[in-house]
MARTOR-822189 format. One line per field, with one value per atom (N, C-alpha, C, O): atom name; y, z, x; residue in one letter; residue number from 1. Coordinates in pm, whole numbers, m for minus. Atoms other than C-alpha are relative to their C-alpha. Layout:
N
atom: CA ... .
c2: Y ... .
c3: Z ... .
c1: X ... .
type: A ... .
seq: NUM ... .
***
This chain:
258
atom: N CA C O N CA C O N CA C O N CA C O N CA C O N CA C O N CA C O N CA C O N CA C O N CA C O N CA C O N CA C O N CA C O N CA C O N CA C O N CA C O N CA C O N CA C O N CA C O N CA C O N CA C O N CA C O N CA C O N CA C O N CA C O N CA C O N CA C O N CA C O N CA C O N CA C O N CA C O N CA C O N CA C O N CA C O N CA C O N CA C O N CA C O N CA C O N CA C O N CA C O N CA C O N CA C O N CA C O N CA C O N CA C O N CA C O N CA C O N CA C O N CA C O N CA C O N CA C O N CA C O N CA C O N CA C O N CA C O N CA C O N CA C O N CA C O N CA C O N CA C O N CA C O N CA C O N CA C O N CA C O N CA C O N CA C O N CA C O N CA C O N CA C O N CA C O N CA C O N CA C O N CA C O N CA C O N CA C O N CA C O N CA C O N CA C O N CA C O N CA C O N CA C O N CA C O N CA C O N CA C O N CA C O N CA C O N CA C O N CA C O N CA C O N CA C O N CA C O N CA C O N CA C O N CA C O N CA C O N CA C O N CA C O N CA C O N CA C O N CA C O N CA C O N CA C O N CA C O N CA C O N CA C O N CA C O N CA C O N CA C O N CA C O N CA C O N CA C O N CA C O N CA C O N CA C O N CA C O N CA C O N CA C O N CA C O N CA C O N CA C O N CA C O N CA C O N CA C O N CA C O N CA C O N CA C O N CA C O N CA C O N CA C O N CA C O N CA C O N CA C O N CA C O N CA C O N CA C O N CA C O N CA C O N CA C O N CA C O N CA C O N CA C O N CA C O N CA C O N CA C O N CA C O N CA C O N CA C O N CA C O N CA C O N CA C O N CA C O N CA C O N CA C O N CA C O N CA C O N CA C O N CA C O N CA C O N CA C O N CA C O N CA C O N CA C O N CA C O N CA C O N CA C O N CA C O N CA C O N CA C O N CA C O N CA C O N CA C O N CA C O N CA C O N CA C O N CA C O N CA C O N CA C O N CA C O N CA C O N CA C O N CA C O N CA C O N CA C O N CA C O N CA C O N CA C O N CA C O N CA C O N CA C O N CA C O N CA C O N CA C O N CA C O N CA C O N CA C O N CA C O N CA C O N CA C O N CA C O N CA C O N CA C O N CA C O N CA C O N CA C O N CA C O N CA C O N CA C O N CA C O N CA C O N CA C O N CA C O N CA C O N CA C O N CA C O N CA C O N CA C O N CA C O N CA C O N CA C O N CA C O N CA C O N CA C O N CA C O N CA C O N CA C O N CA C O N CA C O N CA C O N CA C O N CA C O N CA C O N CA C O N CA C O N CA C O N CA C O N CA C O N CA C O N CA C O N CA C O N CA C O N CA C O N CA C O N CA C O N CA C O N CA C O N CA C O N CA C O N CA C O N CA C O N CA C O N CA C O N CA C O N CA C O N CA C O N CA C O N CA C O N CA C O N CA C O .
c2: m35 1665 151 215 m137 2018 30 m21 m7 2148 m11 m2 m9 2126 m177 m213 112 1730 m55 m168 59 1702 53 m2 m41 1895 m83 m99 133 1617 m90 m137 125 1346 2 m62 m64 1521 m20 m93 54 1516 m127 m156 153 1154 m68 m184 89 1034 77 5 m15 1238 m38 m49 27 1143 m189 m244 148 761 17 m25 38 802 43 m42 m41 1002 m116 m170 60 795 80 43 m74 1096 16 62 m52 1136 112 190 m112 1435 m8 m122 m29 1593 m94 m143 48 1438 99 208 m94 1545 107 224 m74 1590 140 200 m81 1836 162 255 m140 2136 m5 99 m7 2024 m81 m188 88 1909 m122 m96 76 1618 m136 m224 108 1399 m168 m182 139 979 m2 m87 m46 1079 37 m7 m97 1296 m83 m72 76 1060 m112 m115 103 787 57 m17 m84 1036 33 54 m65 1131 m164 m173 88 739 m64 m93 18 655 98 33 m69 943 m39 m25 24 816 m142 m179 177 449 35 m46 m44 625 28 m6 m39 771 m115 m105 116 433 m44 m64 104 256 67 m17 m73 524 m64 m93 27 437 m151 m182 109 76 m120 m243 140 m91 m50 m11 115 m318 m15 m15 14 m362 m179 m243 76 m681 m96 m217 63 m693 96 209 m88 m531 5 m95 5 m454 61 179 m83 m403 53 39 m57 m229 27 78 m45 m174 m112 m70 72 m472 m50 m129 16 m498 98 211 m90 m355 120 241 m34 m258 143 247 m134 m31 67 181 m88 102 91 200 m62 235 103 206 m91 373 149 260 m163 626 5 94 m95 649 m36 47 32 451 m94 m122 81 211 m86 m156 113 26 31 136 12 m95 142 247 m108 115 m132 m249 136 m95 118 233 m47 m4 m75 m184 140 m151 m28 27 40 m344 m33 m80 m32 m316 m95 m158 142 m617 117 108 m119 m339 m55 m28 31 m477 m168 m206 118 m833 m77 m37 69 m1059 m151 m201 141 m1410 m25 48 103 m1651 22 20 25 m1629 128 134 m81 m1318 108 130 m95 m1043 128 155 m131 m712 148 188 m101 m398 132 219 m113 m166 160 245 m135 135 22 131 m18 78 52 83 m38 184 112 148 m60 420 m10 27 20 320 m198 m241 151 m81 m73 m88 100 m291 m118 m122 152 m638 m70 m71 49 m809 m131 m178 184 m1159 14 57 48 m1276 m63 m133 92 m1435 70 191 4 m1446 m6 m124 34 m1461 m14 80 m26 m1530 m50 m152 m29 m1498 m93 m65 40 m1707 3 m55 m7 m1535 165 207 m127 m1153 3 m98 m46 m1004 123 162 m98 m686 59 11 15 m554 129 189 5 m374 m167 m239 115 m696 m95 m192 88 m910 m63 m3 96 m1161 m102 m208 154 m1392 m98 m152 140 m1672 11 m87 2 m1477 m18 m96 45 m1476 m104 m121 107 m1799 m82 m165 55 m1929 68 5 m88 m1670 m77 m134 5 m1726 m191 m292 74 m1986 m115 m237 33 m2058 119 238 m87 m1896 m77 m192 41 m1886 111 188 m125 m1684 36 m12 m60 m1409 82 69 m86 m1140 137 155 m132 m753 93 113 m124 m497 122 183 m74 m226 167 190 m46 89 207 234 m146 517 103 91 m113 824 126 217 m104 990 m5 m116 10 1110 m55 25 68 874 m66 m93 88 717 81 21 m90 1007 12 84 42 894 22 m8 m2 975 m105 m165 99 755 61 6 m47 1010 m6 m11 15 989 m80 m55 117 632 m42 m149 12 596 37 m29 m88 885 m70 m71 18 738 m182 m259 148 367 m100 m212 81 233 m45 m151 21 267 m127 m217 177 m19 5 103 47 m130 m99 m84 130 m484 m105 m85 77 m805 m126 m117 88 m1173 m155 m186 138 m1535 m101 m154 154 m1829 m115 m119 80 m2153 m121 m127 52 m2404 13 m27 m14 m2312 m113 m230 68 m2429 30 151 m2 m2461 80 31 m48 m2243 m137 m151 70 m2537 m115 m192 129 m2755 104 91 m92 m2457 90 159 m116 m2254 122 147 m118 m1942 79 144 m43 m1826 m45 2 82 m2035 m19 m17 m19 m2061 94 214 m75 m1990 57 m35 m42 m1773 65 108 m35 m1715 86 43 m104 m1395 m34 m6 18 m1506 100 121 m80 m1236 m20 m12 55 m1353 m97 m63 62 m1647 m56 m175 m61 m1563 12 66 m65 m1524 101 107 m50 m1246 101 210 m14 m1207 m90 m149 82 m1445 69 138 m19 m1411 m129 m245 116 m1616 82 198 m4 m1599 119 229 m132 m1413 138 199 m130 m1095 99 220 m140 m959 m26 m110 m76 m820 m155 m184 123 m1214 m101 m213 152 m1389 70 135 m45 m1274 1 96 1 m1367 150 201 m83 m1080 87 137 m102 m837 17 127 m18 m921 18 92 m79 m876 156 229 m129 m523 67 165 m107 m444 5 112 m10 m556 62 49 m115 m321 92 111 m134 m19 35 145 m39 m71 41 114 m47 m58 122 153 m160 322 11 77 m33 356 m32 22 70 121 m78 m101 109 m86 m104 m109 153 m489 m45 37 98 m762 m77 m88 72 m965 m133 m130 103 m1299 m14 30 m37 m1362 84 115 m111 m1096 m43 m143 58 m1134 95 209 m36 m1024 16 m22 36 m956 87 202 4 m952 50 69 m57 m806 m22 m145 61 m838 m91 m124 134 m1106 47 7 m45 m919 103 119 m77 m650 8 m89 m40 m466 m35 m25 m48 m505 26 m29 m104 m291 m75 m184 102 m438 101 202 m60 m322 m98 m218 45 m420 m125 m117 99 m767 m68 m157 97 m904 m132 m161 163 m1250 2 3 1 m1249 m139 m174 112 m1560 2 33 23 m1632 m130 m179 174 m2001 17 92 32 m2086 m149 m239 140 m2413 m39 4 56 m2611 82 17 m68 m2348 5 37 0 m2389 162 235 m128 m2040 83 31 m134 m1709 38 58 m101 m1562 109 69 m96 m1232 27 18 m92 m1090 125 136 m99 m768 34 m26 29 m669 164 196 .
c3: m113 m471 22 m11 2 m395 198 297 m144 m69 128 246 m90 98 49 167 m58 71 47 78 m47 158 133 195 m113 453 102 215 m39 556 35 147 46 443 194 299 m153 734 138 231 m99 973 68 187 m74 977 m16 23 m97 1003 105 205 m153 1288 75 190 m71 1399 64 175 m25 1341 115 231 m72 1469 151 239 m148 1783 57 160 m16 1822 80 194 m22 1861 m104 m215 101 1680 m69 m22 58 1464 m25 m15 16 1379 m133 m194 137 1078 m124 m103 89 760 m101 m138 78 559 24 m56 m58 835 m23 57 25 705 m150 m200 145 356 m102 m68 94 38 m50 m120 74 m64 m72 m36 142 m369 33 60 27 m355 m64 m19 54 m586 82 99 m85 m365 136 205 m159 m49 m59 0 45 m232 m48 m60 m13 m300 120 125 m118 42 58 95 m15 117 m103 m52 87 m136 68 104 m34 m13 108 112 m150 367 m49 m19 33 204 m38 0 58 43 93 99 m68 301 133 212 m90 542 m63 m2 78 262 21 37 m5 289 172 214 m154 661 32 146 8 584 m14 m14 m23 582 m128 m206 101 333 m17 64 m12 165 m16 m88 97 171 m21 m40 94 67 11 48 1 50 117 189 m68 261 m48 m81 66 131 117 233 m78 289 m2 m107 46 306 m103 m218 110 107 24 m58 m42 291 m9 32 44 167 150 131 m73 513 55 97 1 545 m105 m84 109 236 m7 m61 m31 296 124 144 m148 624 m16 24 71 441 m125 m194 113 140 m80 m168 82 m90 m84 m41 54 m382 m37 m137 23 m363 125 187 m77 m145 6 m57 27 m61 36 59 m26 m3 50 23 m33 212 m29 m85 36 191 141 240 m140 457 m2 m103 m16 604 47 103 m69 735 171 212 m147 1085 33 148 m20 1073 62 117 22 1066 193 267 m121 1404 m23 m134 m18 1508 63 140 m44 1555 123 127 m124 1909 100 223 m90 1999 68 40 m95 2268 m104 m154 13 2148 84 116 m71 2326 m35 m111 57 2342 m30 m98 m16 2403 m144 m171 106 2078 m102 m208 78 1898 52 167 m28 1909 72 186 m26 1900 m95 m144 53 1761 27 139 34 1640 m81 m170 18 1573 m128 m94 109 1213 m40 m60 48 1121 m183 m226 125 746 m112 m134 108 446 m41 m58 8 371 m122 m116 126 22 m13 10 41 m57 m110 m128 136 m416 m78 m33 46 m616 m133 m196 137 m914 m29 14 m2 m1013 m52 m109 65 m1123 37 153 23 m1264 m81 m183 115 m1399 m109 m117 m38 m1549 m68 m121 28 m1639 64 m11 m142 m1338 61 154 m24 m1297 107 86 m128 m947 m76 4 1 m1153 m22 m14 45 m1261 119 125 m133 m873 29 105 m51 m802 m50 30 140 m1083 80 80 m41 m903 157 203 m151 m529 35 5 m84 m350 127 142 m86 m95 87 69 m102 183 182 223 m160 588 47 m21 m118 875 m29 m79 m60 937 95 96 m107 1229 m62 m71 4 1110 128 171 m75 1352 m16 5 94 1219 102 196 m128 1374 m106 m226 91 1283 108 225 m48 1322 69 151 38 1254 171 223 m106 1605 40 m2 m15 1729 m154 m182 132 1394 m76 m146 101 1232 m135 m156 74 951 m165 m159 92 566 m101 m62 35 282 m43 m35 5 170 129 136 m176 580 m25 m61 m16 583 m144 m110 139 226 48 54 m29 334 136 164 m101 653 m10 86 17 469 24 74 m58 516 132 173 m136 841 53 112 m13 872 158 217 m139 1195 7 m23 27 1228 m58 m90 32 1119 25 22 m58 1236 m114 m145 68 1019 39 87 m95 1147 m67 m188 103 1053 m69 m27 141 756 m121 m177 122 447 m63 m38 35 222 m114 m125 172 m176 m8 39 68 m300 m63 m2 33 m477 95 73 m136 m112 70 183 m104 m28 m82 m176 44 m123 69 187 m61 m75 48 153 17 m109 182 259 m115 176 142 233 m75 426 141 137 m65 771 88 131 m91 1005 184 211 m150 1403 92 109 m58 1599 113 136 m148 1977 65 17 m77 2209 128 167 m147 2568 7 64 m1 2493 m53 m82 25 2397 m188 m257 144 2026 7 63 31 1937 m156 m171 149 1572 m73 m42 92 1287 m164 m202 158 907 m91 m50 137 563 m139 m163 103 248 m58 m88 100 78 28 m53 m36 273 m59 m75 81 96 m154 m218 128 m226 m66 m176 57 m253 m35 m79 28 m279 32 m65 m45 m127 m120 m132 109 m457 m91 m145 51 m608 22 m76 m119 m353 m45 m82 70 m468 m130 m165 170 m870 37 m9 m11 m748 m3 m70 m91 m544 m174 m223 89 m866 m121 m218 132 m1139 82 57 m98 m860 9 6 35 m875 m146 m183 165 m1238 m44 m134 37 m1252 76 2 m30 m1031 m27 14 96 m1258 133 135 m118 m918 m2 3 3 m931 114 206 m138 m649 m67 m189 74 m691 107 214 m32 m590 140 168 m133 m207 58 170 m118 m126 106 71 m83 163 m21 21 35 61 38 m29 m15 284 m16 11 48 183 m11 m109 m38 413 55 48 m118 684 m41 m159 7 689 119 119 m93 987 53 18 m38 1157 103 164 m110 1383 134 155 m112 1723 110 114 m35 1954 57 85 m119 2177 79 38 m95 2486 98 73 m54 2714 69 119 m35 2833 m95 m35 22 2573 m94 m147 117 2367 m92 m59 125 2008 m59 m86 137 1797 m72 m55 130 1473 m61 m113 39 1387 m105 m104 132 1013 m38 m19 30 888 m103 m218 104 740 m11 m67 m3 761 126 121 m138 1154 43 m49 m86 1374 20 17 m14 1425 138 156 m89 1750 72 71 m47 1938 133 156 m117 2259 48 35 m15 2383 148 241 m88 2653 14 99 .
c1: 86 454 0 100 m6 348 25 m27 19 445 m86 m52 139 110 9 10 m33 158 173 210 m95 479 37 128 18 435 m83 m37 61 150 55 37 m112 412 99 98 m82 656 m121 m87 68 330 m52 m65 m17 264 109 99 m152 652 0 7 0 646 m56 m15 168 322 67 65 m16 459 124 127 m155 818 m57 m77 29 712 m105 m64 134 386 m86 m112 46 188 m126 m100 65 m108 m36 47 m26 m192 m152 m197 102 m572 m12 83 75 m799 145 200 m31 m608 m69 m60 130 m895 m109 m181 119 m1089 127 125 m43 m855 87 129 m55 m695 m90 m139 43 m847 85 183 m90 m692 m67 m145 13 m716 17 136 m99 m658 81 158 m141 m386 88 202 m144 m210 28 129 m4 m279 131 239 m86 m80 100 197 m111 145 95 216 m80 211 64 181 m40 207 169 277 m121 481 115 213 m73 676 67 189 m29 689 99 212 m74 764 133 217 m132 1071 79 197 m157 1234 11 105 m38 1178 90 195 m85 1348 158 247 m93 1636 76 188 m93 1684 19 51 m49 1734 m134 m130 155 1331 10 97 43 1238 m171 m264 153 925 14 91 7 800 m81 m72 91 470 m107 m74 102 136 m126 m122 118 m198 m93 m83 94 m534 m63 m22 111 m812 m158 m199 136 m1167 m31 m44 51 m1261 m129 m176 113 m1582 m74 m46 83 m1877 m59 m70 1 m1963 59 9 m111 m1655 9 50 8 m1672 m139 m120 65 m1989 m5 m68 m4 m1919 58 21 m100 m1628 m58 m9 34 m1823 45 24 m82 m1600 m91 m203 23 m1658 135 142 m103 m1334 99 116 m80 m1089 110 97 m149 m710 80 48 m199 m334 42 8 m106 m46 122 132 m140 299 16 m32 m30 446 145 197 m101 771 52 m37 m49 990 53 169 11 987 m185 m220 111 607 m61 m165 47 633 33 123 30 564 46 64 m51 675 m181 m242 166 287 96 219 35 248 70 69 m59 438 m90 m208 26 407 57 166 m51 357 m34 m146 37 411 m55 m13 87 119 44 m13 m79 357 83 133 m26 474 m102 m46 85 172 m87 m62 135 m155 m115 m142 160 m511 m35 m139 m13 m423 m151 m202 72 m697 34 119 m23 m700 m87 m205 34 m806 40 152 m58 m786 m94 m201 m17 m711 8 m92 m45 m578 102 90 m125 m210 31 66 m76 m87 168 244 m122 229 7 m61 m57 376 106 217 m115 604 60 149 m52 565 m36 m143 66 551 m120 m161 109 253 m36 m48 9 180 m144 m196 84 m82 m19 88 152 m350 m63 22 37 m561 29 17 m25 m474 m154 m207 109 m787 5 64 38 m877 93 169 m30 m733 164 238 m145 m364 45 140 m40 m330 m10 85 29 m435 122 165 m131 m134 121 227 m128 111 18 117 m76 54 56 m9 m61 287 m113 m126 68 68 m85 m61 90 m203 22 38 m53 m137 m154 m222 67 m364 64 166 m82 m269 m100 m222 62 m345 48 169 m108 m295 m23 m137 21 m260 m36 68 30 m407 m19 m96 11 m324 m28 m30 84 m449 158 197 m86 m159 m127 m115 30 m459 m108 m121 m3 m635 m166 m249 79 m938 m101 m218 30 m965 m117 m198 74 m1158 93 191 m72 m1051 m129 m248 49 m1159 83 183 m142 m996 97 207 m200 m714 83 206 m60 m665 66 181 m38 m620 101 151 m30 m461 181 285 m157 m168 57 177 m65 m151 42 33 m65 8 m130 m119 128 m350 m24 m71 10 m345 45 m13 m122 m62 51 96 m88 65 107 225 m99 200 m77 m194 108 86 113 235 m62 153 m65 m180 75 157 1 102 26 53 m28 m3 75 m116 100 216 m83 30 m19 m121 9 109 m64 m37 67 m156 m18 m37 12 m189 m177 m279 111 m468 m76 m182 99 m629 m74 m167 52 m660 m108 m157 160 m952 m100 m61 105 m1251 29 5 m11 m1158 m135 m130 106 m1500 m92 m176 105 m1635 44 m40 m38 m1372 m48 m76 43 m1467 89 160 m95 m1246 m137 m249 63 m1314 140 254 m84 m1148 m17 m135 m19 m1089 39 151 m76 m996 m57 m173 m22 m870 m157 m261 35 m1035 m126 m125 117 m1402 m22 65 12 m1516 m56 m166 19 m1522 m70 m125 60 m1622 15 118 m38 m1640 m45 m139 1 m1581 m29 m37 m16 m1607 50 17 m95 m1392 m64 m19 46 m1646 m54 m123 m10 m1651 72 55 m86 m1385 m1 63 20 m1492 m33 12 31 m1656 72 47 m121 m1334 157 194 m152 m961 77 154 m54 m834 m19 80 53 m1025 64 119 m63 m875 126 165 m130 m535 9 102 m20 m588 m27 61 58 m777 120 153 m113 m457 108 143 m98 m221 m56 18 59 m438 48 167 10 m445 175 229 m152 m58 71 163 m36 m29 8 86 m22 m90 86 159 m129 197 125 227 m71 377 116 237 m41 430 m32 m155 22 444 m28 m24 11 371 111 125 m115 678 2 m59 m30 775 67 178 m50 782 m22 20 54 608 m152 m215 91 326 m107 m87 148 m17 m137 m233 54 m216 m191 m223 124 m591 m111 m184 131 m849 m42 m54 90 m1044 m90 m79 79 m1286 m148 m265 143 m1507 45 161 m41 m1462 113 159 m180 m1128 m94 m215 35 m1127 100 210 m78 m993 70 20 m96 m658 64 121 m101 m510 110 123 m82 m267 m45 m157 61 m304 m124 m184 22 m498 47 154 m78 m477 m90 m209 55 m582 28 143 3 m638 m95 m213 80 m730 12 112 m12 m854 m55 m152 37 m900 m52 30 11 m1101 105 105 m104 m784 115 204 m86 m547 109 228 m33 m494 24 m13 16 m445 144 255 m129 m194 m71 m191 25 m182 67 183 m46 m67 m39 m159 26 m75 83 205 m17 m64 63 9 m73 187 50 134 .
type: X X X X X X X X X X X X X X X X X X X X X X X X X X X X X X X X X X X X X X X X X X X X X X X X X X X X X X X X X X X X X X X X X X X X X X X X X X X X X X X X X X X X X X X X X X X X X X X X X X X X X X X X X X X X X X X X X X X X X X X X X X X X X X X X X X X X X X X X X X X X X X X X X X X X X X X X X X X X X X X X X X X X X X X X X X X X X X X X X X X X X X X X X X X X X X X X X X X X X X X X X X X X X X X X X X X X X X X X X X X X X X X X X X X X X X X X X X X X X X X X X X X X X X X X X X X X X X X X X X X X X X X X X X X X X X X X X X X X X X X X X X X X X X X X X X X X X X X X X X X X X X X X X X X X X X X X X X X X X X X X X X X X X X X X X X X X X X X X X X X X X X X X X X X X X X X X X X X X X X X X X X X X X X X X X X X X X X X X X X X X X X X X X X X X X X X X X X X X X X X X X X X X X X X X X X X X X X X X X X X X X X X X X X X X X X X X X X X X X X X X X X X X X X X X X X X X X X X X X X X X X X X X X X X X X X X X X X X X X X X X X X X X X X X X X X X X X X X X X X X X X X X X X X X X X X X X X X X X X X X X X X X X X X X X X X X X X X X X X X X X X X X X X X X X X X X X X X X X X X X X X X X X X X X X X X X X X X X X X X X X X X X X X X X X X X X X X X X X X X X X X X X X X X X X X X X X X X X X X X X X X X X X X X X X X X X X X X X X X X X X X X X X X X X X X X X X X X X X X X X X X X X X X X X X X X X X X X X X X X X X X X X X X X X X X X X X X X X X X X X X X X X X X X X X X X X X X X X X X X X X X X X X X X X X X X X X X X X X X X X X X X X X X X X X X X X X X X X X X X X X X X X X X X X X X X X X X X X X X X X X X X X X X X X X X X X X X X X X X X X X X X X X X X X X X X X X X X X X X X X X X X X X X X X X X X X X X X X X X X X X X X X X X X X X X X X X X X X X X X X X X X X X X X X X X X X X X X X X X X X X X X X X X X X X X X X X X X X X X X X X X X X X X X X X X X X X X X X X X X X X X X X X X X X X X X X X X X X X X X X X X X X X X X X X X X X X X X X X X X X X X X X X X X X X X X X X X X X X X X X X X X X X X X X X X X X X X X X X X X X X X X X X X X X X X X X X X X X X X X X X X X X X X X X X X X X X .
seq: 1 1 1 1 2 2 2 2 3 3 3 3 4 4 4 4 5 5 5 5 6 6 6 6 7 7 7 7 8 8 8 8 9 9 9 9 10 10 10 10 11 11 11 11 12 12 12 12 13 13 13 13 14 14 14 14 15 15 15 15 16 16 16 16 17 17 17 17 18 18 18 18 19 19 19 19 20 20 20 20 21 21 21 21 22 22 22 22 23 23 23 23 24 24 24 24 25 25 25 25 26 26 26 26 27 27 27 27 28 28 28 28 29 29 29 29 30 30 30 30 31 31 31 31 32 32 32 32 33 33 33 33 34 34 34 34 35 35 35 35 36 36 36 36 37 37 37 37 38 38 38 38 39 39 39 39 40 40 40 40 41 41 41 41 42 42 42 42 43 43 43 43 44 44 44 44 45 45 45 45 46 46 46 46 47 47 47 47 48 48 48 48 49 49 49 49 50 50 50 50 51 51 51 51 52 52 52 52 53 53 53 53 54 54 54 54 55 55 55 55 56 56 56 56 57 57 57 57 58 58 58 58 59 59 59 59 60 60 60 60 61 61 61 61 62 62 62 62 63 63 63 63 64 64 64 64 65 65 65 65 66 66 66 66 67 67 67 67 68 68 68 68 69 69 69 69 70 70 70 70 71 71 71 71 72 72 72 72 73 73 73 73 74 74 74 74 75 75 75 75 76 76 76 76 77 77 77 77 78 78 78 78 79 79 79 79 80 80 80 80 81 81 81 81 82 82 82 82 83 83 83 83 84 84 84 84 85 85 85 85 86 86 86 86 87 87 87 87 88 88 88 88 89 89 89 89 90 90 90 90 91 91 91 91 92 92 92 92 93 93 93 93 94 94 94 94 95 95 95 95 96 96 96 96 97 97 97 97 98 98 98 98 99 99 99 99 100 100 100 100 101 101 101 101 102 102 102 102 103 103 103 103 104 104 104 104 105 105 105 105 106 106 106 106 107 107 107 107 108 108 108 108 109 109 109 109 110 110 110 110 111 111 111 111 112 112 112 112 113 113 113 113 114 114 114 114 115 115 115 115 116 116 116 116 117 117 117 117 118 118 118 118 119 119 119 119 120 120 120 120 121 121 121 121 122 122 122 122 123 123 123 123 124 124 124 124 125 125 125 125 126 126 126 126 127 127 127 127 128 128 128 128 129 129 129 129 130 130 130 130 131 131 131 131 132 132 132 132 133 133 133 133 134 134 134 134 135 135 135 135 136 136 136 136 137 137 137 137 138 138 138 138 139 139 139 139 140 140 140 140 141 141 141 141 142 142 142 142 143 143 143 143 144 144 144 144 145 145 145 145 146 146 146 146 147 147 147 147 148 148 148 148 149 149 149 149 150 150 150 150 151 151 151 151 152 152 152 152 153 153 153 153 154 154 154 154 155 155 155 155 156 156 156 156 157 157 157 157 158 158 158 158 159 159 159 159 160 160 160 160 161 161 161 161 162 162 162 162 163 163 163 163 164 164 164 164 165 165 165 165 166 166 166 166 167 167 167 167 168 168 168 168 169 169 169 169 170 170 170 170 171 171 171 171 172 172 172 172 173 173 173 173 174 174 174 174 175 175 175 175 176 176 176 176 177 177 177 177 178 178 178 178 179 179 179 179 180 180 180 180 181 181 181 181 182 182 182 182 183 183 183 183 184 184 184 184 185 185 185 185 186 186 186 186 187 187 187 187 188 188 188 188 189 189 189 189 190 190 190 190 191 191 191 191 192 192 192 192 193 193 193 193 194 194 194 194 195 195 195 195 196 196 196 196 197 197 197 197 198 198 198 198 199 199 199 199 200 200 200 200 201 201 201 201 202 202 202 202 203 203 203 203 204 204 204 204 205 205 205 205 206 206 206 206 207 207 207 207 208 208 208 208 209 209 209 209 210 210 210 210 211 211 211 211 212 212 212 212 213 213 213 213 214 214 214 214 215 215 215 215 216 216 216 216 217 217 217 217 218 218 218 218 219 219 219 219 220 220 220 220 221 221 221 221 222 222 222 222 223 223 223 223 224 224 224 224 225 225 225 225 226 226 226 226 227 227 227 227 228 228 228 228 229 229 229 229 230 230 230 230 231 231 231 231 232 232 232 232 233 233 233 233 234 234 234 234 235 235 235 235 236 236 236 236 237 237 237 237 238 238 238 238 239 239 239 239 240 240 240 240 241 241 241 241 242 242 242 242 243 243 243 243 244 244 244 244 245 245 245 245 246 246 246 246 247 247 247 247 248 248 248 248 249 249 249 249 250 250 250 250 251 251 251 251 252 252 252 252 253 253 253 253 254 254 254 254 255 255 255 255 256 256 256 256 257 257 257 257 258 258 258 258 .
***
């Protein structure tokens, strides 16, 4: 890393630890998707140093929608930290975070590594364990979510928390493709998704993520939690509200905000 990103690196753990946000990165440095995943890896390193655990991944942007919005032609991943993970139905406190938005999912979990490059919809489908809801929290260091993708990239993909719900369910008991999901907040629907929002199939999403790791000569390993991609769009949470996410056949994850 050259001092310029590791000076960044230092601005969003502070940014996180304090929970302070910090300006756009992009609106005064050039920076590369190389070097963003650089600065991300870096932060992941020295959590791991103070005792976190990875243990598993988050994609991003797998909707054409959002990818157009920043300009992209493919998704990004963050890692996720067992400091991230939620109990279905818990209270979380807003003072713990930023500018938290709310995303409902698809869950992977793993029961077999996989590495790639050459990682195909169907090597995942053979690997994962099973699929749950999930809820991510999805939250920005960076300051009113002016956000580019080395922003969001350096800043862990703009990771927060994330919550699993539901019953574990065999990949071959569903269409991924077709599946419908419904976002409730304090009671109300609020948005709805289907399977094939993300990048046309969630499965997809996860081979993408396990090539995109291969140049970092990083695996998905067995037991790790995977999760996928939005399904419709964030929406914003503050104090006092209630988030659920109901899945056809999967059953529902929920959170509230406290």
């Amino acid at each position: 890393m050259t001092g310029e990103t590791k000076t960044i690196a230092e601005a969003l753990f502070e940014a996180d630890t304090t929970k302070s946000s910090i300006a756009p990165i992009t609106a005064s440095v050039s920076l590369s998707v190389k070097e963003a995943y650089q600065i991300q890896l870096e932060n992941v390193k020295r959590k791991l140093s103070l005792g976190h655990r990875i243990v598993g991944k988050k994609i991003g942007l797998t909707s054409k929608a959002m990818q157009s919005m920043l300009g992209v032609n493919e998704p990004d991943y963050g890692h996720l930290l067992d400091s991230m993970a939620l109990e279905n139905g818990a209270d979380v406190e807003v003072s713990t975070l930023l500018q938290p938005k709310v995303e409902g999912e698809i869950a992977f979990v793993l029961k077999e590594d996989v590495k790639g490059p050459h990682v195909t919809a169907m090597d995942i489908l053979k690997a994962t364990d099973y699929i749950v809801p999930a809820i991510e929290i999805v939250d920005s260091r960076i300051k009113d979510w002016k956000i580019t993708l080395p922003d969001t990239i350096a800043d862990n993909a703009s990771s927060g928390l994330y919550v699993l719900g539901g019953k574990p369910t065999k990949v071959s008991d569903i269409d991924l493709e077709l599946i419908g999901m419904v976002l409730m907040k304090n009671g109300e629907v609020a948005n709805t998704g289907v399977g094939a929002a993300a990048l046309g199939n969630p499965a997809v999403c996860v081979a993408w993520l396990a090539n995109r790791l291969a140049e970092f000569n990083i695996a998905l390993h067995a037991g790790e939690v995977i999760l996928s991609g939005a399904l419709s769009a964030a929406i914003e949470g503050q104090k006092g509200d209630q988030f659920t996410v109901k899945f056809a056949h999967l059953g529902e994850v929920s959170v509230r905000f406290v």
